[in-house]
N, C-alpha and C positions, 0 to 999 in steps of 0.2 A: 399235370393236374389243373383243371378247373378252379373258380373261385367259388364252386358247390363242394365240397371233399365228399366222395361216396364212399360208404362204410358197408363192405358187405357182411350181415351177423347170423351166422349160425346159430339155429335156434331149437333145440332139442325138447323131448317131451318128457316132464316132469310129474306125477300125480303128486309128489309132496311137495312141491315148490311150485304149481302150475305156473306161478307170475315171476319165474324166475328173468326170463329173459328180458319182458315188459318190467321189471325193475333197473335192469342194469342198463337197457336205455333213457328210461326216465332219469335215472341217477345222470345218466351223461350228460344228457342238458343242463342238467339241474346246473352245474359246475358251470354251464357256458352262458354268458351276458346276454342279453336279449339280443342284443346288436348284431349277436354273431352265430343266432341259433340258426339263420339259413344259411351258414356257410358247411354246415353237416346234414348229409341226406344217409339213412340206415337203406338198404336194402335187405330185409329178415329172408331167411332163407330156412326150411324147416328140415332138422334129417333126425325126426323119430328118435329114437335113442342113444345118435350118436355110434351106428355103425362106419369103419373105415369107408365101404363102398357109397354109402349115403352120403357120407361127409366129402369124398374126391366129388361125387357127380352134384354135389349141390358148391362149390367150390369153381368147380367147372361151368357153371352155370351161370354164379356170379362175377366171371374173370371175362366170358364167352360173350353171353350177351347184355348184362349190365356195364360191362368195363368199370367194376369199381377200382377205385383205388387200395384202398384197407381190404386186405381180409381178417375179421373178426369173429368172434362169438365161444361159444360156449361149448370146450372139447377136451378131449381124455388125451395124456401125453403119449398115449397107443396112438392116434392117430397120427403122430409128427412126422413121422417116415414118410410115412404117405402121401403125405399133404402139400410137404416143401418143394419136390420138384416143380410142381404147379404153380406155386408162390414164386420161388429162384425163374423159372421160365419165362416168367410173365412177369420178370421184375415188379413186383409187390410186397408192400408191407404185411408182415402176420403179425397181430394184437389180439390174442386170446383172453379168455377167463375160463380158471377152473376152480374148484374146492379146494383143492390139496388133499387132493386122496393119494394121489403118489405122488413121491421125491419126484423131482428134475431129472430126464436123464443122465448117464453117466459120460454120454455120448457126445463128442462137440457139435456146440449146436452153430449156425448158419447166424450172422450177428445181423440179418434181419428180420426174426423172429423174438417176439418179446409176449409175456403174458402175467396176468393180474392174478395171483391166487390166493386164497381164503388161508392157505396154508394148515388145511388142518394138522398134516403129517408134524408141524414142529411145536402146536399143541397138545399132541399126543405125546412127544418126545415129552414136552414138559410136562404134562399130566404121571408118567411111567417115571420120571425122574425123581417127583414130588411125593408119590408115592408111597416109592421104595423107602426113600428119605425120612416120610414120617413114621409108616408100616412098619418098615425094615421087614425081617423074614421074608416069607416065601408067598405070591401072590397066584391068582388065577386070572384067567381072560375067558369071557364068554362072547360068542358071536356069531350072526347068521354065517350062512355060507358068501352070501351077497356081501358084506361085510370084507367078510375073511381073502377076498378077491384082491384086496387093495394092499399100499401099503401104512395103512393108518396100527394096525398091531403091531407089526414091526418096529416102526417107529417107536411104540408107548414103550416093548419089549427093550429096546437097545437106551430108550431114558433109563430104564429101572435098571441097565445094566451100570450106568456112568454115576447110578448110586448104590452101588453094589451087591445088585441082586448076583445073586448066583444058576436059580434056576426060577420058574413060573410054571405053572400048570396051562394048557392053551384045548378049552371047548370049544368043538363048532357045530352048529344045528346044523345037523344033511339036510339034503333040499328035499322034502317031499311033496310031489306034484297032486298027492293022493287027500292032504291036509289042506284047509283054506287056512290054518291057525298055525301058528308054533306051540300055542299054549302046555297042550297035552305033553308035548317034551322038553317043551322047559322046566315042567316040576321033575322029572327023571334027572338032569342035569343039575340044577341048584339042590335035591337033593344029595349027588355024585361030591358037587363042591364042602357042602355041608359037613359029607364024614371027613373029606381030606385034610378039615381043618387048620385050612389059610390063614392067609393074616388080612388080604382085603381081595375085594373081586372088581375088576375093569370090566365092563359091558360095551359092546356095539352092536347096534341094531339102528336099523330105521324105520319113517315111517311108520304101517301098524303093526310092524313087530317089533319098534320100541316101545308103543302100547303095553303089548300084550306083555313083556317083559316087565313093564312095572307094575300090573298086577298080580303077575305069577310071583315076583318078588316082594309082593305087600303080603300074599297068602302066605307063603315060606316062612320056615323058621328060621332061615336067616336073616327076616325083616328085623332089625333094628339091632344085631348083633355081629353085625361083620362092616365095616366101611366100605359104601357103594361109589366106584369112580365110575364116571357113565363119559361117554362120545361127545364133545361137544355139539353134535345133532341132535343127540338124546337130549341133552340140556338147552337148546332153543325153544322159543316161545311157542311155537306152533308144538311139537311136542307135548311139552311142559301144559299146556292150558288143556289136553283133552285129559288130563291126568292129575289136575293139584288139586283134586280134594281125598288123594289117597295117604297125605300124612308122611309121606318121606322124605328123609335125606340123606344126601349125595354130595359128590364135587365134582367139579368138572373145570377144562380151561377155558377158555374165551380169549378172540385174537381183534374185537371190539365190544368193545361196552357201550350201546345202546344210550345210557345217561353219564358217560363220558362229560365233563362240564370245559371240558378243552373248546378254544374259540372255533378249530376248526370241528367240531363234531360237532357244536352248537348251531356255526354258521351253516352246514350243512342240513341239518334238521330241519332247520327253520324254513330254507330253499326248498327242499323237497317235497318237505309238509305241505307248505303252503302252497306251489304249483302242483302236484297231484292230488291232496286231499288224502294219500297212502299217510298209514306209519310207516317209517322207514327199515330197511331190511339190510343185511348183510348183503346182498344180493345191490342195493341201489347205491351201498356204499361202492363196492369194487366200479360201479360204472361212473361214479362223481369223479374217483379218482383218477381214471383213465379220462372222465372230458378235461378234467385240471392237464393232464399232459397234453393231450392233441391241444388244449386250449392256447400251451406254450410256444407248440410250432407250426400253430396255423398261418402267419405269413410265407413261410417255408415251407408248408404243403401245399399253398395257392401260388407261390412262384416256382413248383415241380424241383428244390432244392433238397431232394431225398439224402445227401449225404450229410446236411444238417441236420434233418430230421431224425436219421438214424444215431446220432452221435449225441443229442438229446437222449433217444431213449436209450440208448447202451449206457450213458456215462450221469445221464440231470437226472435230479429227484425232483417228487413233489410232497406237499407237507398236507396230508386229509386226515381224514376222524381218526384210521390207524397210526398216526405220523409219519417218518420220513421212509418213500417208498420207491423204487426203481422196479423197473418191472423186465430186466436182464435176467433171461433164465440163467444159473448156474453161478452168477456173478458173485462176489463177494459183499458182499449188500451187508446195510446196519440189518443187524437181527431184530425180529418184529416183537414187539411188546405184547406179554402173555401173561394173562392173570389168571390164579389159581381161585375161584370162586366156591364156594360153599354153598348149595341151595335147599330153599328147605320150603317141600312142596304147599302148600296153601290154596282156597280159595280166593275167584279172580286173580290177582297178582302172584306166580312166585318172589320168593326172600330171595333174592342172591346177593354174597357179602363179597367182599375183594378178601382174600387172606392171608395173598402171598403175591409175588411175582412169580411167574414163573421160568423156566432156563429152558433158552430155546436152541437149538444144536447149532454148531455153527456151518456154515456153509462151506461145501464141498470136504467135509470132515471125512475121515477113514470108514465109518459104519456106513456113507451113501451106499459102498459095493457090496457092505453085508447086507442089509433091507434089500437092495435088488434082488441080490441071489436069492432070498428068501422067499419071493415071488416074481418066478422068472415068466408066467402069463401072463392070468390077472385077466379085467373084463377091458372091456372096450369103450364102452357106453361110460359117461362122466358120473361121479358119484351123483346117487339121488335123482338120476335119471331113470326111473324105473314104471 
């Protein structure tokens, strides 16, 4: 390697997050000293939605005739198979980011490959464990078919197990090509929930058919009478703002808190804000956090000392807005800090309160094989890439 390090980034096409990728390299510098911002060059690379085929030939492209060093960016653990021969062949580092729409494989992974993720699947666990815990009885799950692809219900389903659910009710909107809305069958569906008479309802949607879900759900009679847990997508800001003057609440997890008053989430903000002019996103946190590690073994990536480098990222943490994080797929890692939030929709600002902590599963636990089994396809394309 060079005293440039080149970073090649996968960069996928998003309509609800367009500035996802443009986040998570601004976060990366952010992290990095002025001193040392030319010693990382991105090479973006674009594959659409994150198909396998897009993702080898755009992979191939960056190894072929960029020669970078890293390969990075933004991709679904569907394509890992894929991918690694290309990576192992051409002795290359992989540093991914994804949401956590699915667990880790169950499959060993190649110890150099490493990836950043939002982790939703183990805010659902705690959202499904919290639940049950407060609920008790018997709950429902509603959710697109897009949704339903992943394993984010799974995950809530096996929390509400480990609080002793016994069974759940599990809706899922079929895909019609012939409908621009869900609307029209979301009321057939919330009213199906209504007679079954649960004890609270989980939703996943995105996008605008998380919209449209909290409208149909503000008209229902189940407004204001059944306890709504919603997706922690459903509960971010971009969501929540085309919709808080409908008067609801919810709860939901969250695996950062925004006004977090810890030095590193401060320090962070501060960096960001003030070099992009951006409010800061979940998206520009995972990339702060990943420049704080490359930031660790840049002497070791400019003197081509890869086996240092790797033994950094299998074995060192770094301490960002989320605290202490390694980014070893499958590894035994400290479990990540989950708050159980209460929100309560408003003009300008949502309310969100902290209420709880939340219980995050522990790593490499016995349910990993049951969640898989549970969805042995599943889509391709990284959550929210649509």
């Amino acid at each position: 390697m060079s005293n440039v390090i080149k970073i090649g980034f996968l960069f996928p096409y998003s309509s609800i997050h367009p500035n996802m990728s443009r986040d998570i390299i601004d976060g990366f510098y952010a992290a990095v000293p002025k001193k040392h911002k030319g010693s990382f060059q991105f090479f973006p690379e674009y594959i659409d939605q994150g198909k396998k085929e897009l993702v080898k030939t755009a992979i191939n492209k960056l190894v072929s005739f960029h020669n970078v060093d890293i390969i990075s960016g933004f991709i679904s653990y569907k394509s890992i198979p894929d991918i690694l021969p290309v990576i192992q062949q051409r002795n290359k580092i992989g540093f991914f980011f994804d949401m956590g729409e699915y667990l880790p494989p169950v499959y060993t992974l190649p110890a150099d490959l490493f990836c950043n993720s939002f982790l939703i699947w183990q805010m659902e666990y705690a959202l499904g464990n919290w639940s049950q815990a407060t609920y008790m009885g018997k709950g429902a799950m509603l959710m697109s078919v897009y949704d339903a692809g992943y394993h984010m219900h799974s995950a809530f389903w096996q929390g509400a197990i480990s609080a002793g659910a016994k069974e759940i009710d599990m809706h899922v909107i079929p895909y019609n090509p012939d409908q621009k809305s869900i609307l029209p069958m979301l009321r057939s569906f919330l009213e199906k929930i209504e007679k079954d008479n649960v004890d609270y309802l989980h939703v996943l949607f995105c996008g605008d058919e998380a919209i449209d879900f909290y409208r149909a759900f503000k008209e229902s009679t189940l407004y204001g009478r059944i306890p709504l847990i919603v997706s922690p997508h459903m509960a971010s800001d971009e969501i929540i703002s085309r919709t808080n003057n409908l008067d609801i609440k919810c709860f939901s997890a969250s695996g950062w808190n925004y006004y977090s008053t810890t030095v590193q989430n401060q320090s962070f903000k501060k960096v960001y804000e003030s070099a992009t002019g951006k409010k800061a996103t979940l998206f520009a946190v995972m990339g702060y956090e990943s420049g704080l590690a490359f930031l660790n073994v840049l002497p070791e990536l400019q003197r081509n000392d890869k086996e240092a480098v790797l033994s950094f990222f299998r074995n060192g943490t770094v301490i960002g807005p989320r605290g202490v994080l390694n980014f070893r797929l499958g590894a035994k890692l400290n479990l990540p800090e989950i708050e159980i939030e209460k929100i309560t929709f408003q003009p300008h600002n949502p309310l969100k309160i902290i209420i709880e902590k939340g219980k995050a599963m522990p790593y490499n636990d016995s349910v990993f094989n049951d969640i898989h089994n549970m969805c042995v396809s599943g889509w391709e394309n990284p959550y929210l890439c649509v």
